[in-house]
Phi, psi and omega in degrees: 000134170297131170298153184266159186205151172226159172280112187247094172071043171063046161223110180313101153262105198268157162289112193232130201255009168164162203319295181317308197278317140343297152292330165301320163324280193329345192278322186258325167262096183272142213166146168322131162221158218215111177292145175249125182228182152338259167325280209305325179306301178285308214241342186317126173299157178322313217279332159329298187295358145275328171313284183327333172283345185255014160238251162230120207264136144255152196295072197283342191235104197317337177290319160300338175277334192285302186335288160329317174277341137310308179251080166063356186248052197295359168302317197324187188194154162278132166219102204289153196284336186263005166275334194303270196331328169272313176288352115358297160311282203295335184246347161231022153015277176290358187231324184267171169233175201225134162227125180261133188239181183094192180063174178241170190339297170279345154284309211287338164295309185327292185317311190289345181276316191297307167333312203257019177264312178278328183230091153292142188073003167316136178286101147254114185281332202160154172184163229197143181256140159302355169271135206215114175238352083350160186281270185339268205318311165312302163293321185279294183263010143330300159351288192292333183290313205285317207246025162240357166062036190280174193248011189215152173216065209256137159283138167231061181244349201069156177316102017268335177008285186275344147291329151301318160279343160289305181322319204293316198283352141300315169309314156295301173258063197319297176299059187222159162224151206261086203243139157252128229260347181049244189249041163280005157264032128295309202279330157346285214248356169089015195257343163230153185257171227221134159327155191283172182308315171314312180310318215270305213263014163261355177071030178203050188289340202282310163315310169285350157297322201300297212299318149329287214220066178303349191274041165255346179332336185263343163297326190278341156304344170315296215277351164281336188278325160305331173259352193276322188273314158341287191299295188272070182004056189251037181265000000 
């Protein structure tokens, strides 16, 4: 049976009705998946926004989900991206192996330390910190990616960055599955805190990020545009 799906601003968003039903997809289908929120919903350039339509775009953000729940898709659920990944982990650990790219040098050791600390015996096929400065580097481990075959591939570079660079790393390695991660091996590894719970399950952790980091402000205006075209259903 197909999954249901809906057009949010010319972006392909699917119904995912809980953790299980989610990871379960994931088990069988490989594919980008590509968190859906506010911003990327308002400021995504076309071609992100194609990329996406032509893999699987998920409810990374309470605002997609209202939507989704607007237009008929009242199950969706939020599942936010930097939990996807570890639970990911947790449920195919023992059977997949992972390649981690992101982050700058010392989140990204932290991360590979904690990982083999919390999951003995994890498959890390390879990995790689995120500055990436060069063409050569950039290909070379495209490379690696091709010829070491994991069965996970997750990015931490931010938006579209790490959605441009998966897409290249499908073109070679198809039977993977990709997910991008923006800074959760930071919220990971403790080097950035994560809204208190009441912010996530009030949907509105994006506040609490402003309220971190005011120089993000002009990101965070998506989300006055996001709401201002909701309440006039212009979604």
């Amino acid at each position: 049976m197909e999954r249901s799906s809906r057009d949010i601003a010319g972006i392909r968003t699917f119904e995912f009705t809980s953790w299980d039903d989610m990871l379960n997809h994931i088990g069988n289908h490989p594919s980008v998946y590509v968190a859906i929120n506010a911003e990327k919903i308002i400021s995504a350039p076309d071609k992100l926004r194609k990329l996406i339509n032509e893999n699987t775009g998920y409810c990374d953000g309470s605002g997609a989900v209202k939507v989704l729940h607007r237009k008929g898709l009242d199950r969706a659920v939020r599942l936010p991206g930097c939990e996807l990944w570890l639970n990911i982990i947790r449920k195919y650990h023992d059977k997949w192996s992972f390649y981690i790219i992101g982050a700058n040098p010392v989140v990204h050791d932290d991360t590979i330390e904690k990982l083999r600390s919390e999951f003995p015996g994890i498959k890390i096929a390879g990995h790689r910190n995120g500055f990436i400065k060069t063409d050569d580097e950039r290909h070379r481990l495209i490379d690696d990616v091709a010829e070491t075959k994991p069965d996970a591939v997750f990015v931490a570079m931010g938006t579209p960055k790490q959605e441009y660079l998966m897409a290249e790393m499908k073109q070679r390695h198809k039977d993977a599955v990709y997910v991008g991660l923006g800074g959760s091996y930071d919220v990971y590894t403790g080097a950035v805190k994560r809204a208190p719970k009441i912010w996530q399950n009030l949907g509105i952790e994006f506040m609490y990020r402003f309220i971190k980091n005011p120089s993000r402000w002009r990101r965070q205006f998506n989300y006055v545009i996001f709401v201002y075209r909701y309440m006039l259903n212009r979604l």
